[in-house]
VOSELUM-407231 format. One record per residue (C-alpha): x, y, z; residue in three letters. Coordinates in Angstrom, 2 decimals. Example, Ala and Ser with C-alpha at 12.3 -4.5 7.8 and 13.67 -1.06 7.14 Angstrom:
REM VOSELUM-407231
+---------+---------+---------+------+
!      px !      py !      pz ! resn !
+---------+---------+---------+------+
!   12.30 !   -4.50 !    7.80 !  Ala !
!   13.67 !   -1.06 !    7.14 !  Ser !
+---------+---------+---------+------+
//
This chain:
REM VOSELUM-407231
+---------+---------+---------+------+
!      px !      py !      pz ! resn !
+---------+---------+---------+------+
!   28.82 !  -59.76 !   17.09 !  Unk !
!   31.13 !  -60.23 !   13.89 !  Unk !
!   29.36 !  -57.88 !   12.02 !  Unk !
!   29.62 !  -55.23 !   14.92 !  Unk !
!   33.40 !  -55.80 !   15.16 !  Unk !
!   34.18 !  -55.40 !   11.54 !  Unk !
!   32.03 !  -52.05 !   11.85 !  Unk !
!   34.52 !  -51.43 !   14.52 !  Unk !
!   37.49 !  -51.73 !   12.47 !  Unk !
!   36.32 !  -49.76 !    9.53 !  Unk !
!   35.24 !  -47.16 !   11.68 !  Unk !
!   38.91 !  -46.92 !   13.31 !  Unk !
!   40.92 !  -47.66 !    9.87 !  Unk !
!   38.26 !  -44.87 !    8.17 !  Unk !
!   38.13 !  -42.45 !   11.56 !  Unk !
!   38.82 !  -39.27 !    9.68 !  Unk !
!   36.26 !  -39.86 !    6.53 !  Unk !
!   33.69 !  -41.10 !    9.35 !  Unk !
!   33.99 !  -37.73 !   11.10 !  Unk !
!   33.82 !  -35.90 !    7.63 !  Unk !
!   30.42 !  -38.05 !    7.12 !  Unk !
!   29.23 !  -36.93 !   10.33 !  Unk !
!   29.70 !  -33.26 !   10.04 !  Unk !
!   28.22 !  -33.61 !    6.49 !  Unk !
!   25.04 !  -34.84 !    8.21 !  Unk !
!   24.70 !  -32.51 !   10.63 !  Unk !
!   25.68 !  -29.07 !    8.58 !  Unk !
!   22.80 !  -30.66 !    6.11 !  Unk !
!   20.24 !  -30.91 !    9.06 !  Unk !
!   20.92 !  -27.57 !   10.35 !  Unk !
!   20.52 !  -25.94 !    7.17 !  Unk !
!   17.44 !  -27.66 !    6.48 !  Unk !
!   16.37 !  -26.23 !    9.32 !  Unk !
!   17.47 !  -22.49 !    8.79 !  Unk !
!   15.97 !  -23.67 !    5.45 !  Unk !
!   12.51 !  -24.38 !    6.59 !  Unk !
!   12.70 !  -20.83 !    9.43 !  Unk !
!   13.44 !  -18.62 !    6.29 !  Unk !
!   10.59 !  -20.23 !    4.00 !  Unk !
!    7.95 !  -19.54 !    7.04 !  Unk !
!    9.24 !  -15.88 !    7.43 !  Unk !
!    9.02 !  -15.82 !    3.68 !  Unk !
!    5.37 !  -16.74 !    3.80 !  Unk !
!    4.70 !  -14.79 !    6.61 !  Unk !
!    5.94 !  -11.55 !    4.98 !  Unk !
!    4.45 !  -12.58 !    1.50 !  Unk !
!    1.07 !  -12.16 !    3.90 !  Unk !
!    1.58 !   -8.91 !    4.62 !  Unk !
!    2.94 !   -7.28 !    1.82 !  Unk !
!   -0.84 !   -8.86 !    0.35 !  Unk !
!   -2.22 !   -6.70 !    3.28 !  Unk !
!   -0.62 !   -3.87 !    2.74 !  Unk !
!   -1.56 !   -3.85 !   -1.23 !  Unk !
!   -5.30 !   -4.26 !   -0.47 !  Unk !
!   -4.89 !   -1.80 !    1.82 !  Unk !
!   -3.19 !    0.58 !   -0.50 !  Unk !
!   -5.69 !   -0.20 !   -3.15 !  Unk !
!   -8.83 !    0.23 !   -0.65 !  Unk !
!   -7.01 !    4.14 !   -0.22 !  Unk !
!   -6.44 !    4.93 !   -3.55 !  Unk !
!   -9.96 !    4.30 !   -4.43 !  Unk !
!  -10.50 !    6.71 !   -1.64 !  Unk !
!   -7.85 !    9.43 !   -3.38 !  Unk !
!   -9.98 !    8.93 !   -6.82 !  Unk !
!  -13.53 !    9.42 !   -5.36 !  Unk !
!  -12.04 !   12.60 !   -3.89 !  Unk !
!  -10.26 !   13.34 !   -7.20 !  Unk !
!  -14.06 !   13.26 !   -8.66 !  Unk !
!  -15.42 !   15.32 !   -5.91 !  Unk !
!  -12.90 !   17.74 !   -5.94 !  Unk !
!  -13.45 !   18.09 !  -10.01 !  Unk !
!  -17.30 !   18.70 !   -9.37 !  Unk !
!  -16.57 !   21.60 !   -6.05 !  Unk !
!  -14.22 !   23.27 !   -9.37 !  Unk !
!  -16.88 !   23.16 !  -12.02 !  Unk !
!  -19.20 !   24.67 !   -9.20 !  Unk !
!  -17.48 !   27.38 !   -8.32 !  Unk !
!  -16.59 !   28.28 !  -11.89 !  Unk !
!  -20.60 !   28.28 !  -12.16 !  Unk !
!  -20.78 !   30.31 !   -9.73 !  Unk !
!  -17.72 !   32.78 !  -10.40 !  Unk !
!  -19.59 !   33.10 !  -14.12 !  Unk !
!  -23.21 !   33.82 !  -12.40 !  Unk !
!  -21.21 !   36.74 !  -10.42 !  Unk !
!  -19.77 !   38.20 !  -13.06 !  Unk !
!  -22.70 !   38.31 !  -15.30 !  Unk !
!  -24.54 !   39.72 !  -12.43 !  Unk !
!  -22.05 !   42.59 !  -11.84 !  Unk !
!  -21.46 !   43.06 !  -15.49 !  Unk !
!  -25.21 !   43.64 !  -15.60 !  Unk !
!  -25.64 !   45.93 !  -12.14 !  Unk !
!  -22.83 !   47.94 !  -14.01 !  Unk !
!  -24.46 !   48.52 !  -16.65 !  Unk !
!  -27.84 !   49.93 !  -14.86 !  Unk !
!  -28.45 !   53.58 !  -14.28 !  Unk !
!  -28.44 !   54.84 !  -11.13 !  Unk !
!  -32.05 !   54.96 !  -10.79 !  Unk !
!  -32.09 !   51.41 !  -11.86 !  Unk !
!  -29.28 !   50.82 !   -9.27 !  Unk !
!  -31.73 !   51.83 !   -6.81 !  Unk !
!  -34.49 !   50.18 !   -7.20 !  Unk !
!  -32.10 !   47.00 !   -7.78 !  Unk !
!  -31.07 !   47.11 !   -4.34 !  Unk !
!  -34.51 !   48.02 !   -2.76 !  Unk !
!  -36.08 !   45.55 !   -3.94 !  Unk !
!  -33.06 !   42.99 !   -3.39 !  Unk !
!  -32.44 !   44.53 !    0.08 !  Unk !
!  -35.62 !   45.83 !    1.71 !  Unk !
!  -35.34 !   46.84 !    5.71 !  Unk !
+---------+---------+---------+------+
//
């Protein structure tokens, strides 16, 4: 009982440092708090951004294939621009009796 009334007395003769103490305490628990909310949004948004970069690397492996694809359709048609105009270079050069046998034979009824 002593004990508790010399507490007593400090804690009246030291009221305004006790209070200071007190709000210490507490301002240091709340921020731990806000602390420990902003570290699990943190991680939580860490996640996704993950997500979204294997996502974004799943579709630009998607853009290259059809980069590749696209290059091939390219060379194809040049192929086949270069087949036509051989073709028409040599129908141009027939004579017209050639000419029609040409497209006889390539055209029957």
């Amino acid at each position: 009982m002593v004990d508790l009334y010399k507490l007593y007395k400090f804690f009246k003769k030291q009221w305004l440092g006790s209070i200071l103490i007190m709000i210490w305490l507490i301002s240091v628990f709340m921020y731990q708090h806000k602390k420990n909310e902003l570290l699990n949004k943190a991680y939580i948004l860490e996640a996704k951004v993950k997500e979204l970069e294997n996502k974004t690397n799943a579709e630009l492996k998607g853009v290259d294939s059809l980069k590749t694809i696209d290059t091939v359709i390219v060379t194809r048609i040049k192929i086949i621009k270069q087949k036509e105009y051989e073709e028409i270079r040599i129908i141009d050069s027939l004579p017209i009796s050639g000419l029609q046998s040409y497209f006889t034979e390539r055209y029957p009824k």
